[in-house]
N, CA, C and O atoms as a DFTB+ gen file, in Angstrom:
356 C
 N C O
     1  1      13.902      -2.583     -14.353
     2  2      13.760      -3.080     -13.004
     3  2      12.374      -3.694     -12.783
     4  3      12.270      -4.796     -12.244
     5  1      11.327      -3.005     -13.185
     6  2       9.799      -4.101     -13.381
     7  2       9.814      -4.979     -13.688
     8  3       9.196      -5.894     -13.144
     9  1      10.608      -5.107     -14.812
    10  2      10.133      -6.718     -14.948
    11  2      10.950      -7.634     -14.675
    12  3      10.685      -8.733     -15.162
    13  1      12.429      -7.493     -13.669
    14  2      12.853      -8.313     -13.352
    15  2      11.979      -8.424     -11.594
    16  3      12.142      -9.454     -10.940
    17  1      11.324      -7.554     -11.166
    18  2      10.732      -7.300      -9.453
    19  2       9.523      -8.644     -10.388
    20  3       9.368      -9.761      -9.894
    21  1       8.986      -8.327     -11.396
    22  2       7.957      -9.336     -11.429
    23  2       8.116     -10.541     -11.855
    24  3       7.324     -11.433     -11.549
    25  1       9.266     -10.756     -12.695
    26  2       9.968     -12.028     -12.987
    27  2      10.215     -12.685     -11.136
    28  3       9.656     -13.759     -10.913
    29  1      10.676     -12.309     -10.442
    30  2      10.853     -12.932      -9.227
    31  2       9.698     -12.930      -8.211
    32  3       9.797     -13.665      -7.229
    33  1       8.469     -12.056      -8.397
    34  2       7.763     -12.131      -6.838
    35  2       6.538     -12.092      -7.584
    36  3       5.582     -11.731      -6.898
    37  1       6.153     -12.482      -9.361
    38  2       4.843     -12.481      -9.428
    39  2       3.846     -11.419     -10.117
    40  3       4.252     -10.257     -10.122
    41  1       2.474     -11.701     -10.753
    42  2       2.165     -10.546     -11.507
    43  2       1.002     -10.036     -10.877
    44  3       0.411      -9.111     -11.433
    45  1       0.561     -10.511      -9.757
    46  2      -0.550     -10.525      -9.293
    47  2      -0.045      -9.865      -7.935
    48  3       1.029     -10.135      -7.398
    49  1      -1.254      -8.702      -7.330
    50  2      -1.130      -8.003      -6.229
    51  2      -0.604      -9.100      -4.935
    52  3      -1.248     -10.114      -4.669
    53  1       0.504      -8.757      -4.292
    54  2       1.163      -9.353      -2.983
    55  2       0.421      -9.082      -1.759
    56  3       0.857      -9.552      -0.708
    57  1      -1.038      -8.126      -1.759
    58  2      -1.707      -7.997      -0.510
    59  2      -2.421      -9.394       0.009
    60  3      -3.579      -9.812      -0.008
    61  1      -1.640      -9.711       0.299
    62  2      -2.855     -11.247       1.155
    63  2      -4.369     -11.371       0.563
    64  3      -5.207     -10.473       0.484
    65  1      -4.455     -12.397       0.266
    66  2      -6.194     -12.516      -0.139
    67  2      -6.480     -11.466      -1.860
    68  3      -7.356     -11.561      -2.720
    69  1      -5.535     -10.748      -1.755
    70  2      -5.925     -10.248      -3.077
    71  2      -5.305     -11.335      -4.506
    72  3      -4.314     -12.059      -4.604
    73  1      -6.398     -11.015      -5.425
    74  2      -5.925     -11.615      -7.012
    75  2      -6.004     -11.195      -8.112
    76  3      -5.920     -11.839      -9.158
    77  1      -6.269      -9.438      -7.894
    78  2      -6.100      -8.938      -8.989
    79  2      -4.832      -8.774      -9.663
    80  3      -3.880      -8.521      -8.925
    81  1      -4.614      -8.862     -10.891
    82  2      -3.070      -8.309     -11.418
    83  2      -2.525      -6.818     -10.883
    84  3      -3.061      -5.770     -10.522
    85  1      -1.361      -7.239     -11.015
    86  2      -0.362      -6.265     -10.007
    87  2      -1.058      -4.586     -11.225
    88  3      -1.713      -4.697     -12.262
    89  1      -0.713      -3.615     -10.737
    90  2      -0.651      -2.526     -11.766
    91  2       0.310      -1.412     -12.002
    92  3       0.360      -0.624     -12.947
    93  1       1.430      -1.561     -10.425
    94  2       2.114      -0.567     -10.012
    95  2       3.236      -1.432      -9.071
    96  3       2.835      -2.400      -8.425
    97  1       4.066      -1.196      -9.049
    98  2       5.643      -1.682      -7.880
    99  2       5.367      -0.467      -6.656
   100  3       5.476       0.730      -6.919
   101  1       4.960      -1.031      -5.153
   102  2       5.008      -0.243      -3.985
   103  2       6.621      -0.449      -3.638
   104  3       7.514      -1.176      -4.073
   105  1       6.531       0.395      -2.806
   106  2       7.973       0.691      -1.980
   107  2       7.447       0.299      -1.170
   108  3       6.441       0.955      -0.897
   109  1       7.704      -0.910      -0.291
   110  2       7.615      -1.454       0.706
   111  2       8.163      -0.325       1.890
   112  3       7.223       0.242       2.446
   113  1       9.351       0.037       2.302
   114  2       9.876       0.880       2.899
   115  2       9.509       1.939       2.093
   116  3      10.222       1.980       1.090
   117  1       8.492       3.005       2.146
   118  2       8.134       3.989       1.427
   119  2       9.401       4.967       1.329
   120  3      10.184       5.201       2.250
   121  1       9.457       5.580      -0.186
   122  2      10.732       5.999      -0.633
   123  2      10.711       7.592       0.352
   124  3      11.493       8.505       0.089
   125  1       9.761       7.666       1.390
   126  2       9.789       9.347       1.770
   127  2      10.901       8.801       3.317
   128  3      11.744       9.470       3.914
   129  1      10.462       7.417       3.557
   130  2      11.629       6.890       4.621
   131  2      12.615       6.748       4.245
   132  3      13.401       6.509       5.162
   133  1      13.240       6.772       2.897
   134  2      14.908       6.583       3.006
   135  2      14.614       5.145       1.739
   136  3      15.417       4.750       0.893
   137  1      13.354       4.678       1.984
   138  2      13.019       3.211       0.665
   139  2      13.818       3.476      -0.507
   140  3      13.875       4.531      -1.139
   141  1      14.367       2.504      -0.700
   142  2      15.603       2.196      -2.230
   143  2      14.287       1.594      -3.283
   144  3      13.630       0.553      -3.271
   145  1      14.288       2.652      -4.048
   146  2      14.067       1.597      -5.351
   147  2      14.565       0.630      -5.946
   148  3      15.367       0.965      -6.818
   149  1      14.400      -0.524      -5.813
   150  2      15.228      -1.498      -5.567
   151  2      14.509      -2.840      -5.986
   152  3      13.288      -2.881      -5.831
   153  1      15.158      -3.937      -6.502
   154  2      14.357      -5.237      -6.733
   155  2      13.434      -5.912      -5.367
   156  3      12.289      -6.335      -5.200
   157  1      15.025      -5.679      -4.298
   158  2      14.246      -5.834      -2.846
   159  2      13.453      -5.482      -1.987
   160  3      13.047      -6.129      -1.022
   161  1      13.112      -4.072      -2.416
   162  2      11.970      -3.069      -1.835
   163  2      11.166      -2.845      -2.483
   164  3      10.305      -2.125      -1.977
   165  1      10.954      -3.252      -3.818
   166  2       9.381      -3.135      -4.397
   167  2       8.883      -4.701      -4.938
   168  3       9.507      -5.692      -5.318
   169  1       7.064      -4.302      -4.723
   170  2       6.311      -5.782      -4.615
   171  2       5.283      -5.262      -5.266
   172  3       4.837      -4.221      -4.783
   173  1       4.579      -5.832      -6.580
   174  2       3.675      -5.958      -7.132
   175  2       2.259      -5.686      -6.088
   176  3       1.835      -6.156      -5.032
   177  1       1.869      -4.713      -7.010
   178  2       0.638      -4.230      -5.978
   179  2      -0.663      -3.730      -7.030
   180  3      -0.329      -3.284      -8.127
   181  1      -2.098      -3.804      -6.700
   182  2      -2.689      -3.187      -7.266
   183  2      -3.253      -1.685      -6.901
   184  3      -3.082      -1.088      -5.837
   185  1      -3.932      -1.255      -8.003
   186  2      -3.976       0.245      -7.906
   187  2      -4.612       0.393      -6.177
   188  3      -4.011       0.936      -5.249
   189  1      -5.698      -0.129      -6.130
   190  2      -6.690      -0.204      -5.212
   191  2      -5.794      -0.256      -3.875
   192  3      -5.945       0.526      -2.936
   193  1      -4.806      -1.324      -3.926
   194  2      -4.384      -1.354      -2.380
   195  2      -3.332      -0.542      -2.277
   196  3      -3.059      -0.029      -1.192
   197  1      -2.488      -0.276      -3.554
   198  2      -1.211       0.790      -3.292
   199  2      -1.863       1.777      -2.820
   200  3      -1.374       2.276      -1.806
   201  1      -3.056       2.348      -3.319
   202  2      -3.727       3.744      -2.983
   203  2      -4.083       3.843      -1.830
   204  3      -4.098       4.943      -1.278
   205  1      -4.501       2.564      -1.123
   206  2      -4.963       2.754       0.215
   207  2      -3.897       2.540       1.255
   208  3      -4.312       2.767       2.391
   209  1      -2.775       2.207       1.189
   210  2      -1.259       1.690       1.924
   211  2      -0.862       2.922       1.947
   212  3      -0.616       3.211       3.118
   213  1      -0.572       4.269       0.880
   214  2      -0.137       5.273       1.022
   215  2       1.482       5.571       1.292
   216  3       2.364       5.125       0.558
   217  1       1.638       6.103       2.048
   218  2       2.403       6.415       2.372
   219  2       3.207       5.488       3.268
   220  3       4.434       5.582       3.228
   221  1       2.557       4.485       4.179
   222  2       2.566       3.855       5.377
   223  2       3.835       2.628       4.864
   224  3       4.139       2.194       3.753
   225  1       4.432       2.309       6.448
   226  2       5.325       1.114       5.910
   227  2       4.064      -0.059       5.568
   228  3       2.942       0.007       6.071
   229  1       4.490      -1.074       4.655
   230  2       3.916      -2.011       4.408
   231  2       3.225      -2.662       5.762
   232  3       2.010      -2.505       5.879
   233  1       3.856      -3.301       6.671
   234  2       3.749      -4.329       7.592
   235  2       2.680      -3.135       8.674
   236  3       1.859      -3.588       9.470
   237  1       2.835      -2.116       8.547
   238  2       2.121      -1.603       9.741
   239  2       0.723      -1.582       8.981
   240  3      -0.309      -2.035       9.475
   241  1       0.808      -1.042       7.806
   242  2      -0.630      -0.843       7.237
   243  2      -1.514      -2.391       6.834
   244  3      -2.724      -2.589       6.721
   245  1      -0.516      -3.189       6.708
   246  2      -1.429      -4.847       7.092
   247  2      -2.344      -5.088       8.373
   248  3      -3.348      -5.723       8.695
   249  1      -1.344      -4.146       8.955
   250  2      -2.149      -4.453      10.533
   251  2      -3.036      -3.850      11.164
   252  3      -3.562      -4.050      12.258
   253  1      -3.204      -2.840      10.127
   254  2      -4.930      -1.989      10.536
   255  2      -5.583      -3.136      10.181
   256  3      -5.236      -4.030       9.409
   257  1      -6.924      -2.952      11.070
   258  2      -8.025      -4.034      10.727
   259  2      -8.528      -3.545       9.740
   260  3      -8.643      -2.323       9.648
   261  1      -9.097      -4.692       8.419
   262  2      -9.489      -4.331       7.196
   263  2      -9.349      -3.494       6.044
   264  3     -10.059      -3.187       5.086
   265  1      -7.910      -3.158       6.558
   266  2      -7.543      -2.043       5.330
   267  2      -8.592      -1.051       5.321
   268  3      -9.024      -0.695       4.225
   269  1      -9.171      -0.440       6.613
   270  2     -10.265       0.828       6.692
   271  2      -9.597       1.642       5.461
   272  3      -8.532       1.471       4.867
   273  1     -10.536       2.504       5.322
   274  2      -9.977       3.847       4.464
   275  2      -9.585       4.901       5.759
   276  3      -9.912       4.832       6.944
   277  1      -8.945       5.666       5.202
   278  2      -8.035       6.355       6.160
   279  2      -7.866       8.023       5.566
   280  3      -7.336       8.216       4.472
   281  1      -8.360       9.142       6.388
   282  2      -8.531      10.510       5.992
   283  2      -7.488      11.410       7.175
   284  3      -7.267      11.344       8.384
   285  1      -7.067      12.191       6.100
   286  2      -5.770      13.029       6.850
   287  2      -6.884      13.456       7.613
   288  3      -8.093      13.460       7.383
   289  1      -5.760      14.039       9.177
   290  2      -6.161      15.158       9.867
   291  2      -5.143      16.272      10.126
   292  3      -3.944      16.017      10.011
   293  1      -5.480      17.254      10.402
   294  2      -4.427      18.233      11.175
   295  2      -3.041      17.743      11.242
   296  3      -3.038      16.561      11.586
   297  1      -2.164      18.095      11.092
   298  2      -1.051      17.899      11.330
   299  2      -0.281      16.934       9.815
   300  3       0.867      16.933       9.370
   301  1      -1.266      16.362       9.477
   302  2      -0.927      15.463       8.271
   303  2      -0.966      14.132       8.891
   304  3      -0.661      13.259       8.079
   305  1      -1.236      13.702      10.042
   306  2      -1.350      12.317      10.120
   307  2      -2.718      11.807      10.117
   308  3      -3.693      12.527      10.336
   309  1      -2.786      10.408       9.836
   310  2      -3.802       9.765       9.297
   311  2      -4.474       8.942      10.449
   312  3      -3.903       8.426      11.410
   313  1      -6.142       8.927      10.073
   314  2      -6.670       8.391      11.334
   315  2      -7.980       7.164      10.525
   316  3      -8.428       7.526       9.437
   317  1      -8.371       6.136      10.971
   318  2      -8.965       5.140      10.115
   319  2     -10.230       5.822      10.517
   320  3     -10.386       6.329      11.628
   321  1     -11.264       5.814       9.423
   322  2     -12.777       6.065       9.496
   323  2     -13.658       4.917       9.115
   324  3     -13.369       4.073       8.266
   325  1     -14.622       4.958       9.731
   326  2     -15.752       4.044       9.171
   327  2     -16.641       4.428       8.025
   328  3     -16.084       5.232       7.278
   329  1     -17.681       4.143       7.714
   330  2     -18.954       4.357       6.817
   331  2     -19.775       5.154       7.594
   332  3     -20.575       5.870       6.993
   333  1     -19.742       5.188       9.022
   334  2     -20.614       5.758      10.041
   335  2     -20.044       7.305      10.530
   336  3     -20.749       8.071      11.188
   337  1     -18.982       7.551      10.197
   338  2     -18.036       8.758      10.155
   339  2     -18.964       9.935       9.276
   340  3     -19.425       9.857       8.137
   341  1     -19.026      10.859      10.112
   342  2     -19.842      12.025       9.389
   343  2     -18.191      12.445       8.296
   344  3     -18.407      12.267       7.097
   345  1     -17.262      12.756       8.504
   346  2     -16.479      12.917       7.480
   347  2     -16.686      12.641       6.246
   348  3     -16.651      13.441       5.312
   349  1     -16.961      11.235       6.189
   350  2     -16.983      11.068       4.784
   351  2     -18.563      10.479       4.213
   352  3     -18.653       9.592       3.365
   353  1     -20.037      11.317       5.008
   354  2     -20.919      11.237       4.736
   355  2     -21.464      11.695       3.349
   356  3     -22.655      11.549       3.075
């Protein structure tokens, strides 16, 4: 199934503005939602941005500004931090 997802959509990470080579197939619809592993639900991604997308649907985690880094809290949901965040001082 890899290499027909990259035969059709490419070898290089699908995050906008990125050009590193892909390293990993994301689940667009993350597979903990019900996401099919599937030709149609996975997109060439690199380590760097799969790691930071997580868990999240694709389209919502585009739409944080700048792909912040992002640290669980309580409950297990995720909240965006800065550099200025004593958290991750």
């Amino acid at each position: 199934m890899e290499r027909a997802v990259v035969l059709l959509k490419g070898n290089i990470c699908t995050v906008p503005g990125c050009k590193k080579p892909y390293e990993t197939l994301d689940h667009r619809i993350p597979w903990s939602n019900n996401g099919h592993t599937s030709v149609e639900n996975l997109f060439p991604m690199c380590k760097e941005h799969n790691g930071a997308k997580g868990d999240m649907q694709y389209n919502t985690w585009l739409s944080v500004k700048d792909h912040q880094p992002r640290l669980p809290v309580d409950g297990g949901n995720e909240r965006i931090v800065s550099e200025k965040d004593p958290a991750i001082q």
